[in-house]
PyMOL Python script that loads the backbone (N, CA, C, O; Angstrom):
from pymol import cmd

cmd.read_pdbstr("""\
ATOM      1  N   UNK A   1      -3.518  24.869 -44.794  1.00  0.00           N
ATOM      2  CA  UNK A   1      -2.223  24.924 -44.144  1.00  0.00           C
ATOM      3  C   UNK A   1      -1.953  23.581 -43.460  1.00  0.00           C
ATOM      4  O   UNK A   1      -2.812  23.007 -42.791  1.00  0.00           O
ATOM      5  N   UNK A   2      -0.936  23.193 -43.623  1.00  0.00           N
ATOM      6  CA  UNK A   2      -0.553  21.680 -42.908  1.00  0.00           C
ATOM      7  C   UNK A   2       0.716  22.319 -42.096  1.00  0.00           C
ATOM      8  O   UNK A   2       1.296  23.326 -42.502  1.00  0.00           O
ATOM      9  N   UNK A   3       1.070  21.641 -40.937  1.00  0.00           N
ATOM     10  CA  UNK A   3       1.969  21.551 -39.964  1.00  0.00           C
ATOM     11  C   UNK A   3       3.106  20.167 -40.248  1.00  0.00           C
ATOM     12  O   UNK A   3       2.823  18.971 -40.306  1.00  0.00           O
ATOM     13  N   UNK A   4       4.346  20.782 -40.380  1.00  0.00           N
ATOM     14  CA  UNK A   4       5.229  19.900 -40.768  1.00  0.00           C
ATOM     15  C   UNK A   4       6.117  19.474 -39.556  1.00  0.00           C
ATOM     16  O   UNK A   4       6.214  20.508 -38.895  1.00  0.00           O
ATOM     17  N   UNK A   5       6.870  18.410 -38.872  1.00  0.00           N
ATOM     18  CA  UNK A   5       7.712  18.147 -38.254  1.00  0.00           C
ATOM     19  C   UNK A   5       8.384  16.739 -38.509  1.00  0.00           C
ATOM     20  O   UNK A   5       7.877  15.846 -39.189  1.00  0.00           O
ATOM     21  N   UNK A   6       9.429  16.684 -37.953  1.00  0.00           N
ATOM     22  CA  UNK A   6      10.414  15.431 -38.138  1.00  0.00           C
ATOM     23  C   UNK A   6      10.696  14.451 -37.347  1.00  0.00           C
ATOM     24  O   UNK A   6      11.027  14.846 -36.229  1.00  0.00           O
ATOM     25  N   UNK A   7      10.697  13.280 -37.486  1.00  0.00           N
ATOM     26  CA  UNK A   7      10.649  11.952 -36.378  1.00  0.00           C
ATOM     27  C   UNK A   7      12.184  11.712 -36.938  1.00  0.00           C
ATOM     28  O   UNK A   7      12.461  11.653 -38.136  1.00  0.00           O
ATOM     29  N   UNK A   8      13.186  11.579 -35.796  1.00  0.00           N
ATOM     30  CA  UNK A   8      14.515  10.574 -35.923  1.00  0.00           C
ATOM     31  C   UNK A   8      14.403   9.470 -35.785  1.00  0.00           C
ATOM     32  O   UNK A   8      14.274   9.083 -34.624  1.00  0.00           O
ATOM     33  N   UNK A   9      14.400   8.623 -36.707  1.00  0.00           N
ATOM     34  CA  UNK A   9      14.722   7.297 -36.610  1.00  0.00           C
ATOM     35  C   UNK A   9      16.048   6.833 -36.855  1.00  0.00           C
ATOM     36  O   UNK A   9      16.544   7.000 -37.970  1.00  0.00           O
ATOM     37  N   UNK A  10      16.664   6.281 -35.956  1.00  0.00           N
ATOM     38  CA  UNK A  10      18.085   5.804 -36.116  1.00  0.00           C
ATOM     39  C   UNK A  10      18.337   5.098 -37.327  1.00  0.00           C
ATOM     40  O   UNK A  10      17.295   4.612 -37.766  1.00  0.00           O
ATOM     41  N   UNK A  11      19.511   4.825 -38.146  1.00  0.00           N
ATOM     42  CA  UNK A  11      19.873   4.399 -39.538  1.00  0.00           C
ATOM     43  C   UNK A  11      19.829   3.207 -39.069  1.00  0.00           C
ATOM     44  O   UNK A  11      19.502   2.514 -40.032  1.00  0.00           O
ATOM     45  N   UNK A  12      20.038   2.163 -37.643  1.00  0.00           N
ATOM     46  CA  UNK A  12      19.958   0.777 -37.465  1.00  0.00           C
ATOM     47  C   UNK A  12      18.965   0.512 -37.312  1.00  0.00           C
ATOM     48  O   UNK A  12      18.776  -0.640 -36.922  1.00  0.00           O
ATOM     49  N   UNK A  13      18.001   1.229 -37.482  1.00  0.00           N
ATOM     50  CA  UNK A  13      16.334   0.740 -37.455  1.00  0.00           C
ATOM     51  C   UNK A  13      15.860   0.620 -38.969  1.00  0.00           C
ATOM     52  O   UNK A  13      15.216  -0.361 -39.343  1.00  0.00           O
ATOM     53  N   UNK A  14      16.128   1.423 -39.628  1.00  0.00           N
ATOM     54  CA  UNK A  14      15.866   1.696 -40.805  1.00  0.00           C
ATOM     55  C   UNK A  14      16.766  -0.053 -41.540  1.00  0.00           C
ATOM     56  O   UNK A  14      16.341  -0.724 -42.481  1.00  0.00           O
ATOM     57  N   UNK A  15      17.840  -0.287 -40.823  1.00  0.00           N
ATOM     58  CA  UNK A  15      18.391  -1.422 -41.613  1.00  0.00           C
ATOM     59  C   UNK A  15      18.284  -2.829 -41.157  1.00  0.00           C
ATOM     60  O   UNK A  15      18.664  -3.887 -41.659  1.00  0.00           O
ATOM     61  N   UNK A  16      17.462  -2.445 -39.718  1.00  0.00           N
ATOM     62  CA  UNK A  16      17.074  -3.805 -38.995  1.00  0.00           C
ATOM     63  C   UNK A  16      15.773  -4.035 -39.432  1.00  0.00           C
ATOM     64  O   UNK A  16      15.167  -5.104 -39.348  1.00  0.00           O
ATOM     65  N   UNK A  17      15.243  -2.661 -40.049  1.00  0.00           N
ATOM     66  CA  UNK A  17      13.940  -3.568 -40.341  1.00  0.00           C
ATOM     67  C   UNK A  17      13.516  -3.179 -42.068  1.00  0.00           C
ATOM     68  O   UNK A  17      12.475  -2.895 -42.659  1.00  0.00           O
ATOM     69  N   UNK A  18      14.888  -3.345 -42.425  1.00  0.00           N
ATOM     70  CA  UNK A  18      14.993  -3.347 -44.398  1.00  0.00           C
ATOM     71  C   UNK A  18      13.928  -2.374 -44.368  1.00  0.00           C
ATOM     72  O   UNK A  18      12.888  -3.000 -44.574  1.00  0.00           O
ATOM     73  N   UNK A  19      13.630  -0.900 -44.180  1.00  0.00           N
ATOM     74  CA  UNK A  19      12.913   0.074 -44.753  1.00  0.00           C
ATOM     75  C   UNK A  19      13.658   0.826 -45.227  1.00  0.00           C
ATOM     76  O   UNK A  19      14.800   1.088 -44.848  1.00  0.00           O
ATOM     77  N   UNK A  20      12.933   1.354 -46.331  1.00  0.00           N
ATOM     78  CA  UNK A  20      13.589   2.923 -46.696  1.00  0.00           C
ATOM     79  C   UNK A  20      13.174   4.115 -46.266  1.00  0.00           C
ATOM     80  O   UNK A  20      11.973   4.114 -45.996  1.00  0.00           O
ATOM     81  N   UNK A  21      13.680   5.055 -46.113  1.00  0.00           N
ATOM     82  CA  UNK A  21      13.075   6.548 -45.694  1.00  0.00           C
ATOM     83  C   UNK A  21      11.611   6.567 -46.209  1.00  0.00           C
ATOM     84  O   UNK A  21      10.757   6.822 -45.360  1.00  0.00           O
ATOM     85  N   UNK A  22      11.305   6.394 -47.157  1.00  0.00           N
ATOM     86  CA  UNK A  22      10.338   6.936 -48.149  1.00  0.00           C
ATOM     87  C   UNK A  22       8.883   5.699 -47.073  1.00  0.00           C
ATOM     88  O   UNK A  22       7.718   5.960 -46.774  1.00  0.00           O
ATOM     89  N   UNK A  23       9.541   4.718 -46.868  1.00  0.00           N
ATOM     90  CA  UNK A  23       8.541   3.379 -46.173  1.00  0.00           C
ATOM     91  C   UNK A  23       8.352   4.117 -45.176  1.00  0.00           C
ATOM     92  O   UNK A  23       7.177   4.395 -44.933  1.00  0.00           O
ATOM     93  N   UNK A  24       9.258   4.587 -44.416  1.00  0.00           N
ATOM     94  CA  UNK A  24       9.367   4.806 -42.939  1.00  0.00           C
ATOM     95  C   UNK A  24       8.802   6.128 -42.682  1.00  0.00           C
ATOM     96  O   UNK A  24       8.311   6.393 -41.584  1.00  0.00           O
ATOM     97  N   UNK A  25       8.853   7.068 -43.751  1.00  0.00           N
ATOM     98  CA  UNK A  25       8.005   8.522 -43.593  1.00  0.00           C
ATOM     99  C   UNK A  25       6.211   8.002 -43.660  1.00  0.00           C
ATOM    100  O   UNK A  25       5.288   8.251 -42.884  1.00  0.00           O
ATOM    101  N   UNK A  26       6.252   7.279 -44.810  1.00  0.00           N
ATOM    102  CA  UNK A  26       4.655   6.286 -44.969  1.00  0.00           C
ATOM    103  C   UNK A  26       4.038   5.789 -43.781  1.00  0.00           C
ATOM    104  O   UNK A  26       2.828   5.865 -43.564  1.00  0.00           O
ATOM    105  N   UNK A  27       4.984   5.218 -42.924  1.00  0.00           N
ATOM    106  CA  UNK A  27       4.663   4.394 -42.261  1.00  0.00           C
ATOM    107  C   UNK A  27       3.892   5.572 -40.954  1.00  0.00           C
ATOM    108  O   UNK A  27       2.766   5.578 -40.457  1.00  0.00           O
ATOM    109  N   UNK A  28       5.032   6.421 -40.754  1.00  0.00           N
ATOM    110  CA  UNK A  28       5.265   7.059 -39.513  1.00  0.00           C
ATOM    111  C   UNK A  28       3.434   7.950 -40.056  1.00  0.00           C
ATOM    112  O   UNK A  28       2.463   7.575 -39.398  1.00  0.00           O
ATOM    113  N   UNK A  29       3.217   8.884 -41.044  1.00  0.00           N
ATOM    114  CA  UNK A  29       2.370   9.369 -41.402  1.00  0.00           C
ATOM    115  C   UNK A  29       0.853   8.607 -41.270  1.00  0.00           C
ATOM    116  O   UNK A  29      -0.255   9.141 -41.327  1.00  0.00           O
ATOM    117  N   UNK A  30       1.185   7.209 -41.077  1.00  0.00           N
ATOM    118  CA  UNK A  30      -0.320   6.630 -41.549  1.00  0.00           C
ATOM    119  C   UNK A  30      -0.501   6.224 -39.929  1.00  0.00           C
ATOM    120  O   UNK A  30      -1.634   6.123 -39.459  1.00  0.00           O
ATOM    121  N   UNK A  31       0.460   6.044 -39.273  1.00  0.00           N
ATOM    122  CA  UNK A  31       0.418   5.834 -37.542  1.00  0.00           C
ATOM    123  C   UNK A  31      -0.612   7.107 -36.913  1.00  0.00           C
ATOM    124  O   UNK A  31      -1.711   6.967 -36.377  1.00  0.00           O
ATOM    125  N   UNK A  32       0.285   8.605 -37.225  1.00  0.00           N
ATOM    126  CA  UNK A  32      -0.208   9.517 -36.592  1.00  0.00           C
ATOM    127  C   UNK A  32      -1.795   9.725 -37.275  1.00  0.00           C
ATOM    128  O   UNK A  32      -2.669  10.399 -36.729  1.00  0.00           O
ATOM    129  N   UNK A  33      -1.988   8.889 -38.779  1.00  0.00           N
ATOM    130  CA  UNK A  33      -3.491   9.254 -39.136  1.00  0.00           C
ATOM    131  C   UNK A  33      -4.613   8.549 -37.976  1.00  0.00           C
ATOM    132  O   UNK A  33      -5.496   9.015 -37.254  1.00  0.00           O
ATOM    133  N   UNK A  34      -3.937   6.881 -38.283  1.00  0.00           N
ATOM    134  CA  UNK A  34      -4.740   6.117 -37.040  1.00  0.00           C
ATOM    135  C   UNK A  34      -4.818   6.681 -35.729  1.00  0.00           C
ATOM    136  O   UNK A  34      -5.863   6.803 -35.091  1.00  0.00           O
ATOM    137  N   UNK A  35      -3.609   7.043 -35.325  1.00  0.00           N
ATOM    138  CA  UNK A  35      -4.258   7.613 -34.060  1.00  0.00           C
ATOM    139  C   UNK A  35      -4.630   8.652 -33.730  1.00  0.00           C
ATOM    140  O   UNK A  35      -5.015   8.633 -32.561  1.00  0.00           O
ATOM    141  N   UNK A  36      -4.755  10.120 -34.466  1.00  0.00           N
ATOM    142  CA  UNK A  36      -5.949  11.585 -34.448  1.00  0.00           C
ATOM    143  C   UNK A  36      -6.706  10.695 -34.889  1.00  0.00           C
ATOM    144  O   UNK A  36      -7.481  11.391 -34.233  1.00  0.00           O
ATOM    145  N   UNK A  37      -7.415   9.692 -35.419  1.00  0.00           N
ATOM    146  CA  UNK A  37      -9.096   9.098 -36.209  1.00  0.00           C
ATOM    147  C   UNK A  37      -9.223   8.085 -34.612  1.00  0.00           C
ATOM    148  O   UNK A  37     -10.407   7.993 -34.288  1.00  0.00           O
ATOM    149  N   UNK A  38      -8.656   7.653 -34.025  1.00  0.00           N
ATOM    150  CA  UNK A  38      -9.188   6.323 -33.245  1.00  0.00           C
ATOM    151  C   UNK A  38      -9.061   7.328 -31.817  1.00  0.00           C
ATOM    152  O   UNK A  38     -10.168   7.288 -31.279  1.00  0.00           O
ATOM    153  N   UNK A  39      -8.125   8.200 -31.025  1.00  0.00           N
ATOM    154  CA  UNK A  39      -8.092   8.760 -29.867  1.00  0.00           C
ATOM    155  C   UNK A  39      -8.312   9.570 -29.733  1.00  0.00           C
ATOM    156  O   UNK A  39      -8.546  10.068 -28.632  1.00  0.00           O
ATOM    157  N   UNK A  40      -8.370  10.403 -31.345  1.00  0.00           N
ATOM    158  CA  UNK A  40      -8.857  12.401 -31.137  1.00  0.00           C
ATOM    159  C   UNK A  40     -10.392  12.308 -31.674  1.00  0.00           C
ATOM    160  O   UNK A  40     -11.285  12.828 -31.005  1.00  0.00           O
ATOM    161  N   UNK A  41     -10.586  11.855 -32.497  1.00  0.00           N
ATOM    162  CA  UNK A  41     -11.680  11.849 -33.034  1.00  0.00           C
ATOM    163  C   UNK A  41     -11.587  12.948 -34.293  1.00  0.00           C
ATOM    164  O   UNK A  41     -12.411  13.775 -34.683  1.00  0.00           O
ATOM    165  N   UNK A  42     -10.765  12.743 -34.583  1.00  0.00           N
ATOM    166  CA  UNK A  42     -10.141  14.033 -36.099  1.00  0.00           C
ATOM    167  C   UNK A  42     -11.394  13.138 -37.086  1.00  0.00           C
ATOM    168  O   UNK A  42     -11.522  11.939 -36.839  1.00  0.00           O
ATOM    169  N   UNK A  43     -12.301  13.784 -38.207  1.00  0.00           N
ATOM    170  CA  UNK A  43     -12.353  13.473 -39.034  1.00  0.00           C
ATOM    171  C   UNK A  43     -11.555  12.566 -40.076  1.00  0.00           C
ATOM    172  O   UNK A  43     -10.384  12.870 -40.307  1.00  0.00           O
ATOM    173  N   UNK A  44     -12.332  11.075 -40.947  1.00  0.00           N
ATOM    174  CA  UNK A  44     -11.580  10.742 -41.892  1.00  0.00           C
ATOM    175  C   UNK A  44     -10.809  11.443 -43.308  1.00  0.00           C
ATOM    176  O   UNK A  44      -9.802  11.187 -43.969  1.00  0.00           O
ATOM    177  N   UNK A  45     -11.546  12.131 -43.333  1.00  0.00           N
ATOM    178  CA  UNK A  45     -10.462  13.056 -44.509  1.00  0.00           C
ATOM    179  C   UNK A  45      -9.551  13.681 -44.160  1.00  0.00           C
ATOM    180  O   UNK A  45      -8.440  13.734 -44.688  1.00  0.00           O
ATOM    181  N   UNK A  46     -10.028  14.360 -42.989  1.00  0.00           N
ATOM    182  CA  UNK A  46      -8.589  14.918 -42.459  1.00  0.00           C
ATOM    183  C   UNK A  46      -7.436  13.865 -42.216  1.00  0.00           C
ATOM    184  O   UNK A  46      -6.230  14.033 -42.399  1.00  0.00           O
ATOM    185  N   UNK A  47      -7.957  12.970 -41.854  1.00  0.00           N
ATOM    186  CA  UNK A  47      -7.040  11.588 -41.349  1.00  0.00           C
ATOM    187  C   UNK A  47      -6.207  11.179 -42.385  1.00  0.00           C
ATOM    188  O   UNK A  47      -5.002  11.083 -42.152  1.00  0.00           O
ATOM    189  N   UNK A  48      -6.906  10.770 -44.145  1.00  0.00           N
ATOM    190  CA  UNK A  48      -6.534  10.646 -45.353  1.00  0.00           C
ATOM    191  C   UNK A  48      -5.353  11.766 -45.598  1.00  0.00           C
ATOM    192  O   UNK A  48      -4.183  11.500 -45.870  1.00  0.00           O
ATOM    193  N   UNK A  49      -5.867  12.957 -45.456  1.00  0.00           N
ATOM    194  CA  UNK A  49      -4.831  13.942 -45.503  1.00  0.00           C
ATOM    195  C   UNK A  49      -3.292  13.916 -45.014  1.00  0.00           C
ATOM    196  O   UNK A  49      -2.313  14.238 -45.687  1.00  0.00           O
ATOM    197  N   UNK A  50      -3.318  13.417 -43.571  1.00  0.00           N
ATOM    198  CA  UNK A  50      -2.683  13.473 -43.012  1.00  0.00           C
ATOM    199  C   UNK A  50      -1.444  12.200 -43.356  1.00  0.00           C
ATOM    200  O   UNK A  50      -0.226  12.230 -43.182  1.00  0.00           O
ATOM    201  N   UNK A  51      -2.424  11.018 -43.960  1.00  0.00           N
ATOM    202  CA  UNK A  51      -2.037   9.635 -44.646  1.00  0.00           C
ATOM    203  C   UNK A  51      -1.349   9.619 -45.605  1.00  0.00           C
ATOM    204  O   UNK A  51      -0.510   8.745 -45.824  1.00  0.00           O
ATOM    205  N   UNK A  52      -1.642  10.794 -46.498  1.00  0.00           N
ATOM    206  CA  UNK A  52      -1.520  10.974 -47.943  1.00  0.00           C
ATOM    207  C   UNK A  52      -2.018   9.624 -48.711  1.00  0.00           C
ATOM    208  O   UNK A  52      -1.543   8.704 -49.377  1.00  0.00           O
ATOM    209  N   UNK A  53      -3.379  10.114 -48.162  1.00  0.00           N
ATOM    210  CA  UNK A  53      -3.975   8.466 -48.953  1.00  0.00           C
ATOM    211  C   UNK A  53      -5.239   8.517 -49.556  1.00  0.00           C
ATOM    212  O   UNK A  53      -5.620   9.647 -49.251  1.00  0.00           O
ATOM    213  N   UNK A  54      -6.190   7.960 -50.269  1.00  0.00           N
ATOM    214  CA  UNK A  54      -7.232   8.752 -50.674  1.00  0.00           C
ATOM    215  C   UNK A  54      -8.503   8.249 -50.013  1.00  0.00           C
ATOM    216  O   UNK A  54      -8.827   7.075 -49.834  1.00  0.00           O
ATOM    217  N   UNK A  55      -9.272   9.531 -49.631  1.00  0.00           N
ATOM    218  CA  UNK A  55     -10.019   9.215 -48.815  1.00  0.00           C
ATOM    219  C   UNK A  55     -11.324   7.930 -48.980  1.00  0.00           C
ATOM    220  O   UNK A  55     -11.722   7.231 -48.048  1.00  0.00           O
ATOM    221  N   UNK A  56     -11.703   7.883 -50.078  1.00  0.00           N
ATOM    222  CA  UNK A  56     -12.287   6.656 -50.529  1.00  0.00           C
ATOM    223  C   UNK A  56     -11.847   5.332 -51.186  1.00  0.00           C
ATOM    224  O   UNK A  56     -11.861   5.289 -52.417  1.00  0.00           O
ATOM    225  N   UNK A  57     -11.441   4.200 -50.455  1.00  0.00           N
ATOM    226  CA  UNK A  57     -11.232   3.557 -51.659  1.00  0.00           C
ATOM    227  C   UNK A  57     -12.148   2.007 -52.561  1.00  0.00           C
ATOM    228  O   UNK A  57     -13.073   1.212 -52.392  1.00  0.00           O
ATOM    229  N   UNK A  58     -11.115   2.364 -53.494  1.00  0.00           N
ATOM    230  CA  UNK A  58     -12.295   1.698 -54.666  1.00  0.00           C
ATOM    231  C   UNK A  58     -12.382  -0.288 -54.395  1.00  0.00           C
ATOM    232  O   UNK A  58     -11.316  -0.895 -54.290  1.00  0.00           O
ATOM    233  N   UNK A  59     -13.248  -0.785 -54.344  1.00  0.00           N
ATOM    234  CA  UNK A  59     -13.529  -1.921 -53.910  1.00  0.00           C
ATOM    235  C   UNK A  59     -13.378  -2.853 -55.174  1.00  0.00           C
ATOM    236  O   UNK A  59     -13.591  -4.062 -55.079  1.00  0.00           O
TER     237      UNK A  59
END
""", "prot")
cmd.dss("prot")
cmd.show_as("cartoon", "prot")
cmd.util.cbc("prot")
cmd.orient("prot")
């Protein structure tokens, strides 16, 4: 089960800083991973999860 919610970001942010929704959902998702892994102490997979990113990557 995952927990879903929504961040407003104003449309002059989105155009002051040339992102698209799709950047800015990425972006916002990989923030809240770093910080449950660096201040909660959440597990990295869970963190990946949360990233939508994969938990190992290839070197």
């Amino acid at each position: 089960m995952m927990y879903t919610f929504n961040v407003n970001i104003p449309d002059a942010v989105l155009f002051d800083t040339h992102m698209s929704k799709e950047i800015s959902a990425s972006c916002a998702r990989r923030a809240t991973a770093l910080y449950y892994d660096t201040k909660m102490g959440v597990p990295l997979g869970y963190c990946a999860q949360i990233a939508e990113m994969p938990q190992k990557v290839d070197e």
